[in-house]
PDB file of N, CA, C and O in Angstrom:
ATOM      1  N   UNK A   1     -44.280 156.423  93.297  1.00  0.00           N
ATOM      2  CA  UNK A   1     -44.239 155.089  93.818  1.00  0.00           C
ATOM      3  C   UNK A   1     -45.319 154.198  93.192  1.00  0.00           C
ATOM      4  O   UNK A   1     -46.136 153.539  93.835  1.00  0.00           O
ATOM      5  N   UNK A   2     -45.233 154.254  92.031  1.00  0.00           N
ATOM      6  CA  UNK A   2     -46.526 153.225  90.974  1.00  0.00           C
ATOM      7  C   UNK A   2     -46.220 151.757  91.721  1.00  0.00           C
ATOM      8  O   UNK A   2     -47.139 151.172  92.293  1.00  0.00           O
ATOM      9  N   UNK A   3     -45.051 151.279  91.683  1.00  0.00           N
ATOM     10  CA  UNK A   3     -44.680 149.870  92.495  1.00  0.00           C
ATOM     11  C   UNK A   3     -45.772 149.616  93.647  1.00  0.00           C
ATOM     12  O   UNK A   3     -46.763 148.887  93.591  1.00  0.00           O
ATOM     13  N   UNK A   4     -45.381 150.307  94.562  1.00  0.00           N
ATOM     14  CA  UNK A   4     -45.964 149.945  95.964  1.00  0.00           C
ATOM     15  C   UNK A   4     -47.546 150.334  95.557  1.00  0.00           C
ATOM     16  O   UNK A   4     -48.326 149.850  96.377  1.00  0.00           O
ATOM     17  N   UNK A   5     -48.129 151.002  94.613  1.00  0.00           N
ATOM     18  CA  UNK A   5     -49.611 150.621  94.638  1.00  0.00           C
ATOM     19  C   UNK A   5     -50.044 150.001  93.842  1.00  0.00           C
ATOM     20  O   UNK A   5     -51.233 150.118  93.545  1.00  0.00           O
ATOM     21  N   UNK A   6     -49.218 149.120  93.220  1.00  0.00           N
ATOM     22  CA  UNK A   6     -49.460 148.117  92.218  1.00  0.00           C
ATOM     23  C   UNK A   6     -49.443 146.992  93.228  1.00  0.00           C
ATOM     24  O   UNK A   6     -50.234 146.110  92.891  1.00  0.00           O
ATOM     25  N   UNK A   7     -48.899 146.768  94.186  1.00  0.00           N
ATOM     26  CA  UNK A   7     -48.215 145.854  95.183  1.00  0.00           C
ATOM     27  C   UNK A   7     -49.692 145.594  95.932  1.00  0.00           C
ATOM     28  O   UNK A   7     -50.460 144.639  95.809  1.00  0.00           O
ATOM     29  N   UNK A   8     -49.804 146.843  96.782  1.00  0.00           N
ATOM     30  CA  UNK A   8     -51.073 147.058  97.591  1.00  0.00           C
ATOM     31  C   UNK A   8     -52.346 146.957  96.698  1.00  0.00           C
ATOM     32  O   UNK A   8     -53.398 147.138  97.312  1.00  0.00           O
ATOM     33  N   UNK A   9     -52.466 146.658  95.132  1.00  0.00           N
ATOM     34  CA  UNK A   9     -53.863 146.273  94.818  1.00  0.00           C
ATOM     35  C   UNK A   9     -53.977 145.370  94.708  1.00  0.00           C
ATOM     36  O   UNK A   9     -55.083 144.840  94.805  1.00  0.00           O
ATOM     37  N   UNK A  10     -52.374 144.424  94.326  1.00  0.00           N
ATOM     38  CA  UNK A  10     -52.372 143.218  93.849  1.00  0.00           C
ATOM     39  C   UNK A  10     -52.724 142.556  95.445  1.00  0.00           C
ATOM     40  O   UNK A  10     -52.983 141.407  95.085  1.00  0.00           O
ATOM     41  N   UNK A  11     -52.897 142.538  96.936  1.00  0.00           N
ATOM     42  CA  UNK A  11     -52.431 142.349  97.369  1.00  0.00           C
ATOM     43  C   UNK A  11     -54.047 142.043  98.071  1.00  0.00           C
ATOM     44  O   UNK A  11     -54.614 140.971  98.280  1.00  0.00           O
ATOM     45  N   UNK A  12     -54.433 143.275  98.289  1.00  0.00           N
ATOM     46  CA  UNK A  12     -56.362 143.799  98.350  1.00  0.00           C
ATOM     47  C   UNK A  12     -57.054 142.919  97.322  1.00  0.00           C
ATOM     48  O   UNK A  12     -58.196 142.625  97.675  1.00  0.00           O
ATOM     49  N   UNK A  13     -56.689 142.423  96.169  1.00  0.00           N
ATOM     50  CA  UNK A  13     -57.535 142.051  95.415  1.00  0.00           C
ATOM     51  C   UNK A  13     -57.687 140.698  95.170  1.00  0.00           C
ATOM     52  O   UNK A  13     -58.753 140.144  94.903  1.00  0.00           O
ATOM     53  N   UNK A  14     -56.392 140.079  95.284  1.00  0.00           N
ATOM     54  CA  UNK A  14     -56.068 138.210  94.768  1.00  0.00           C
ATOM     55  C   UNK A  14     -55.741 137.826  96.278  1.00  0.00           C
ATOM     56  O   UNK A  14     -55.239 136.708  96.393  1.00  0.00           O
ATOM     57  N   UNK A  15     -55.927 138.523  97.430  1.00  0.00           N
ATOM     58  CA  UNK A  15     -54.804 137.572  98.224  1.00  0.00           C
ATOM     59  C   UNK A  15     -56.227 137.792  99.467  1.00  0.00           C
ATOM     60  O   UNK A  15     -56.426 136.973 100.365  1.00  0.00           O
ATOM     61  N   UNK A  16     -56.921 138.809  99.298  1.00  0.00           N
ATOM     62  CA  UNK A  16     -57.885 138.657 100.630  1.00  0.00           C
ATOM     63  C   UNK A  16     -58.883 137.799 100.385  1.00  0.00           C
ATOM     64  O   UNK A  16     -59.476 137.670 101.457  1.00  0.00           O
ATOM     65  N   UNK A  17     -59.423 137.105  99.519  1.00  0.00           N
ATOM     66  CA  UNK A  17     -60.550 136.017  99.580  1.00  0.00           C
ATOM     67  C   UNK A  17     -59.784 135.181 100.028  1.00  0.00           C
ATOM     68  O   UNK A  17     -60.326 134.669 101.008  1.00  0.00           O
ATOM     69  N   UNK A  18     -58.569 134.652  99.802  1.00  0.00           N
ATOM     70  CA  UNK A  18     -57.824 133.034 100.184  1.00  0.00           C
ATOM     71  C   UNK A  18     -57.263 133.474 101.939  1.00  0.00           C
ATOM     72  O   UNK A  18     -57.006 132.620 102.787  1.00  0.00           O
ATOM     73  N   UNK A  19     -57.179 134.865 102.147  1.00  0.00           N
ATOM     74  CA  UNK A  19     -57.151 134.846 103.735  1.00  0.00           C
ATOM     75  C   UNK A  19     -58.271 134.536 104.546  1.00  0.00           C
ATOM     76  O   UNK A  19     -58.295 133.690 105.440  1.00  0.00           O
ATOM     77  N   UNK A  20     -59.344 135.390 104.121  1.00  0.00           N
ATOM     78  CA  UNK A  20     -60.592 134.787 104.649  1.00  0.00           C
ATOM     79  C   UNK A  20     -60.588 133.479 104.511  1.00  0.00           C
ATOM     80  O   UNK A  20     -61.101 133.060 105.549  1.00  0.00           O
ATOM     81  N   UNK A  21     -60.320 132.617 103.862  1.00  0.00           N
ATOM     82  CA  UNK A  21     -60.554 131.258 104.098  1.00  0.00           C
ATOM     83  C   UNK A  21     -59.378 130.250 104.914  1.00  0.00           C
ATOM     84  O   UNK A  21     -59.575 129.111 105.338  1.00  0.00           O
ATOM     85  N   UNK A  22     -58.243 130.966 104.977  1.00  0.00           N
ATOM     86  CA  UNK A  22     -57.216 130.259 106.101  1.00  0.00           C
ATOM     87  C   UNK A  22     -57.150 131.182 107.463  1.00  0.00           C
ATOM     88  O   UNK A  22     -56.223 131.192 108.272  1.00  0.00           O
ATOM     89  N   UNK A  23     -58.561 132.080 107.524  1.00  0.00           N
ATOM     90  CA  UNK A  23     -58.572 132.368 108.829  1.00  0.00           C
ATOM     91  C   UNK A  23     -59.105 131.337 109.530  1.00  0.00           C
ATOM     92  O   UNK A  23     -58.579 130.951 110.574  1.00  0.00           O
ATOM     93  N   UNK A  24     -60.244 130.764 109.009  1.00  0.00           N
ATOM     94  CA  UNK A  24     -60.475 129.321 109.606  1.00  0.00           C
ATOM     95  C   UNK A  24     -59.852 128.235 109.916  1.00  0.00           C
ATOM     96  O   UNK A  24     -60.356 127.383 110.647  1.00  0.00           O
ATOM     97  N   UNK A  25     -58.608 128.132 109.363  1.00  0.00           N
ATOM     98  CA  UNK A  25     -57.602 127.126 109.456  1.00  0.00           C
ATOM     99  C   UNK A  25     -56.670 127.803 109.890  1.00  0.00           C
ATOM    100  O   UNK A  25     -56.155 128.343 108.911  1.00  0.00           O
ATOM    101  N   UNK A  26     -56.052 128.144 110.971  1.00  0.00           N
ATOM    102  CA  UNK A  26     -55.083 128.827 111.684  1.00  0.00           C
ATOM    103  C   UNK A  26     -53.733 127.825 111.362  1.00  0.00           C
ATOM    104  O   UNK A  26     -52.584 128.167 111.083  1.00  0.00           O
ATOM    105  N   UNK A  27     -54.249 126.616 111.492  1.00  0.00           N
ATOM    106  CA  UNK A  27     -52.669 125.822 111.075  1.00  0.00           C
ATOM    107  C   UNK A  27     -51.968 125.498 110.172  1.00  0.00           C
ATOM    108  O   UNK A  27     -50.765 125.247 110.095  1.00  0.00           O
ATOM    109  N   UNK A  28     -52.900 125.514 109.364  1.00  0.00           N
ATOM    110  CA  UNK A  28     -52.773 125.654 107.901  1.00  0.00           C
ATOM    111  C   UNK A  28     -52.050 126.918 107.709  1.00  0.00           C
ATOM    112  O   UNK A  28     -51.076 126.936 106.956  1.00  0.00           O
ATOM    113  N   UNK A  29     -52.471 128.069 108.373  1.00  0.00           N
ATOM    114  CA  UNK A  29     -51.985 129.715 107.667  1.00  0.00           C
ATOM    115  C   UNK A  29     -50.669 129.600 107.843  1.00  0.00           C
ATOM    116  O   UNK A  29     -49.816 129.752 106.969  1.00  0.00           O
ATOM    117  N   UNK A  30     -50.370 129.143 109.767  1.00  0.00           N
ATOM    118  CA  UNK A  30     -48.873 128.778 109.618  1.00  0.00           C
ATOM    119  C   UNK A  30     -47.988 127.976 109.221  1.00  0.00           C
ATOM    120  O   UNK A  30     -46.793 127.910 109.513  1.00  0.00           O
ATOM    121  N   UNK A  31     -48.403 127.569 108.770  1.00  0.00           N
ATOM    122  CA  UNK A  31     -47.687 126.493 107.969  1.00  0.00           C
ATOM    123  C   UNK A  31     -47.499 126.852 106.379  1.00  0.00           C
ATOM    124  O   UNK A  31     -46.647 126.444 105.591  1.00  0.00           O
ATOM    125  N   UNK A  32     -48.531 127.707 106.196  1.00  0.00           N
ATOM    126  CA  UNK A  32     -48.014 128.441 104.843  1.00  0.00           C
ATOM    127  C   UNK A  32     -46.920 129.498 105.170  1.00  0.00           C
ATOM    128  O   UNK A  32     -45.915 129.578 104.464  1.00  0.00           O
ATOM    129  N   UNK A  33     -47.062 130.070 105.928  1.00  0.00           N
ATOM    130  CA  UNK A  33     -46.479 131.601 106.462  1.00  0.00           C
ATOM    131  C   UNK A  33     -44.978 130.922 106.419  1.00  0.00           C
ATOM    132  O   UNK A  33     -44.133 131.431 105.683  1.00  0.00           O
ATOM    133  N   UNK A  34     -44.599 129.553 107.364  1.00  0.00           N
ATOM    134  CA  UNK A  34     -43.750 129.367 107.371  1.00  0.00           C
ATOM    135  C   UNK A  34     -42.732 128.626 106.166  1.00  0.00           C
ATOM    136  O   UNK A  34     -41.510 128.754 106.235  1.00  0.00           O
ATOM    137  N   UNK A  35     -43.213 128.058 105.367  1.00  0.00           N
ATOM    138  CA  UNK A  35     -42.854 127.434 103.963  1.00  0.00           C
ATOM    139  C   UNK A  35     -42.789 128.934 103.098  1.00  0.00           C
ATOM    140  O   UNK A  35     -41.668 129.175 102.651  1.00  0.00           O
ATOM    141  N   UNK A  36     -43.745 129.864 102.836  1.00  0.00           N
ATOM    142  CA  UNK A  36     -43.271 131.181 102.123  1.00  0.00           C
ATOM    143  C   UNK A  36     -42.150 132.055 102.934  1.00  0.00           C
ATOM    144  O   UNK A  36     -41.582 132.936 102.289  1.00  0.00           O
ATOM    145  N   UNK A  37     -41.883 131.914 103.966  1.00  0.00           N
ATOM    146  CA  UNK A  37     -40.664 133.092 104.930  1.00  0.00           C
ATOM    147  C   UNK A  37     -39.383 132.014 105.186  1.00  0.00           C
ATOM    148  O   UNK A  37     -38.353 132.331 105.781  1.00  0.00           O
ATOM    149  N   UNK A  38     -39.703 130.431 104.513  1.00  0.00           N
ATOM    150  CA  UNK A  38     -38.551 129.633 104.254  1.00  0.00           C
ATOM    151  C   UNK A  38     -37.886 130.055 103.039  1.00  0.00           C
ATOM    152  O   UNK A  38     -36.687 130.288 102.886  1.00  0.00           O
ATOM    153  N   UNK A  39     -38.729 130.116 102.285  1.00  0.00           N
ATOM    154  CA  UNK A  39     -38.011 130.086 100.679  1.00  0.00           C
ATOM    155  C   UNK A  39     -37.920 131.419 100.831  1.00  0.00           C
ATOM    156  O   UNK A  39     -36.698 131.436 100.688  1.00  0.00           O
ATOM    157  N   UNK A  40     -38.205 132.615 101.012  1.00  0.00           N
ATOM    158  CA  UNK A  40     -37.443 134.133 101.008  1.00  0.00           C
ATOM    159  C   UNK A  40     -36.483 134.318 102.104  1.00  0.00           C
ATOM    160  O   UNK A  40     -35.841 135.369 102.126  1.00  0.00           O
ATOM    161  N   UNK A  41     -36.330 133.574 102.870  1.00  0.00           N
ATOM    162  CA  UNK A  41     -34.844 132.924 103.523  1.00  0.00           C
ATOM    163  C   UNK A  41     -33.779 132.596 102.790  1.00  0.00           C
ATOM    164  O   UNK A  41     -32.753 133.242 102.578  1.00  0.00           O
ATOM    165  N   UNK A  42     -34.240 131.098 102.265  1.00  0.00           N
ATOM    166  CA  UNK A  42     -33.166 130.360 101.492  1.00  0.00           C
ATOM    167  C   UNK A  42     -32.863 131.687  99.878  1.00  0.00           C
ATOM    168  O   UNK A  42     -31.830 131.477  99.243  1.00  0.00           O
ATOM    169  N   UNK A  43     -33.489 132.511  99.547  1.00  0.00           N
ATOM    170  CA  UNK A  43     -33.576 132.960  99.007  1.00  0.00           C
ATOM    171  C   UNK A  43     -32.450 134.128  99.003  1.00  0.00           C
ATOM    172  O   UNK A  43     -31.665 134.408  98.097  1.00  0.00           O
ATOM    173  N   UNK A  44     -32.627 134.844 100.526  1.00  0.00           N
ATOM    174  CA  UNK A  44     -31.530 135.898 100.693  1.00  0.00           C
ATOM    175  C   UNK A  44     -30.429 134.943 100.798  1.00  0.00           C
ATOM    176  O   UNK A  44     -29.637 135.020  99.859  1.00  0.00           O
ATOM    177  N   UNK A  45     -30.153 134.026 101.724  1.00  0.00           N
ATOM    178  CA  UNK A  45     -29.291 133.619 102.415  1.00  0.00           C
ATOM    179  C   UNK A  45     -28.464 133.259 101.136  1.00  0.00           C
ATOM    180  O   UNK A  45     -27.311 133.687 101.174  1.00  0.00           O
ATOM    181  N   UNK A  46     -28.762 132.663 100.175  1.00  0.00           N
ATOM    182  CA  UNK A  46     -27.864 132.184  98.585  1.00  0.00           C
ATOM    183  C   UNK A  46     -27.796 132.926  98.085  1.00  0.00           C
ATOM    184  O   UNK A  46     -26.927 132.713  97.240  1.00  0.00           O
ATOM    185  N   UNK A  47     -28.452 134.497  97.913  1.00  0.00           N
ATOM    186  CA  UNK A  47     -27.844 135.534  96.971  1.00  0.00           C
ATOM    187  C   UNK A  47     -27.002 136.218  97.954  1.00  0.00           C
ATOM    188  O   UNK A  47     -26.214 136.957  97.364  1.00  0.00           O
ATOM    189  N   UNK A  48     -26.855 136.262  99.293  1.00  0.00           N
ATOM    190  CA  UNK A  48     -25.905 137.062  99.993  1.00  0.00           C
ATOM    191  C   UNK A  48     -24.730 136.006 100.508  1.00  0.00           C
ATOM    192  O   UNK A  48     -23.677 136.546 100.849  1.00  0.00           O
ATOM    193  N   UNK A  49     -24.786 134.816 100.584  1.00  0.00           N
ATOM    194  CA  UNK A  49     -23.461 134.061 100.718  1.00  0.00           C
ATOM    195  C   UNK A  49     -22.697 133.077  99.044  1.00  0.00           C
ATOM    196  O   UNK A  49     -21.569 132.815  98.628  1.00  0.00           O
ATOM    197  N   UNK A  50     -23.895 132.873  98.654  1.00  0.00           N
ATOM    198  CA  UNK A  50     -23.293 132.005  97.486  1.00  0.00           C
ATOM    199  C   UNK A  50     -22.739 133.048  95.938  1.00  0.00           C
ATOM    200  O   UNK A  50     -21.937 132.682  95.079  1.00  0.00           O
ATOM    201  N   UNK A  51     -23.390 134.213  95.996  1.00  0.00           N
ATOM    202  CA  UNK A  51     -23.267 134.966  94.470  1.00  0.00           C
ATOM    203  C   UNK A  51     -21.683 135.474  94.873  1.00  0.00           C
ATOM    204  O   UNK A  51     -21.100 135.825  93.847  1.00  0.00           O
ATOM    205  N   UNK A  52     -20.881 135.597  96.029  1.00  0.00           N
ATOM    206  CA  UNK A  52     -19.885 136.032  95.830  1.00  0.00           C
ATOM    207  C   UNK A  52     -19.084 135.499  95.875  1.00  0.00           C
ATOM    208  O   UNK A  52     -18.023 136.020  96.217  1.00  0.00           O
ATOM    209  N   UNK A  53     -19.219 133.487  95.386  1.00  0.00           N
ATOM    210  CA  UNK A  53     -18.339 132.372  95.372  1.00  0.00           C
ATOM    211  C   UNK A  53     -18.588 132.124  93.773  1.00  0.00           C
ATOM    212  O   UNK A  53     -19.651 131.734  93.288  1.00  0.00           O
ATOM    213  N   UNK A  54     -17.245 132.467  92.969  1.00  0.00           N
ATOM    214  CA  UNK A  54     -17.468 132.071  91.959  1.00  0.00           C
ATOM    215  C   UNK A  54     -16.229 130.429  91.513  1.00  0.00           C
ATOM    216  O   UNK A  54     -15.041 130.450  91.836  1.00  0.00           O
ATOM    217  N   UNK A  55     -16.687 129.564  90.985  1.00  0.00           N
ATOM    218  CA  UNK A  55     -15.815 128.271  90.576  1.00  0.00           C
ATOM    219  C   UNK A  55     -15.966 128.119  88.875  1.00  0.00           C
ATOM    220  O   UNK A  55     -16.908 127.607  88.269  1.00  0.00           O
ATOM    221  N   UNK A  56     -15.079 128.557  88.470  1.00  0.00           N
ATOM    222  CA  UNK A  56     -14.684 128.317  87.357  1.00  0.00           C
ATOM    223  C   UNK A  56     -14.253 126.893  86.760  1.00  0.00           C
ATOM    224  O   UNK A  56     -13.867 126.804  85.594  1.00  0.00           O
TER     225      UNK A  56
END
């Protein structure tokens, strides 16, 4: 599983200084949380309803 600990360093290494700093801003975090879990929404939702509409 090289993936998932490539995942978990990338993850420990670039992403925990910028949490520490939107722990202070709680509204801010959600408001990111919710704009990133929008677009991996819109994301499934068009590869699982739109890829099996094809128009020629």
């Amino acid at each position: 599983m090289p993936g998932t600990a490539v995942g978990i360093y990338f993850i420990d290494t670039f992403v925990r200084p910028f949490a520490k700093i939107m722990e202070k801003m709680p509204f801010l975090m959600i408001g990111f949380l919710v704009i990133l879990y929008g677009i991996i929404a819109y994301v499934v939702l068009k590869s699982a309803y739109v890829a099996d509409e094809h128009h020629y």
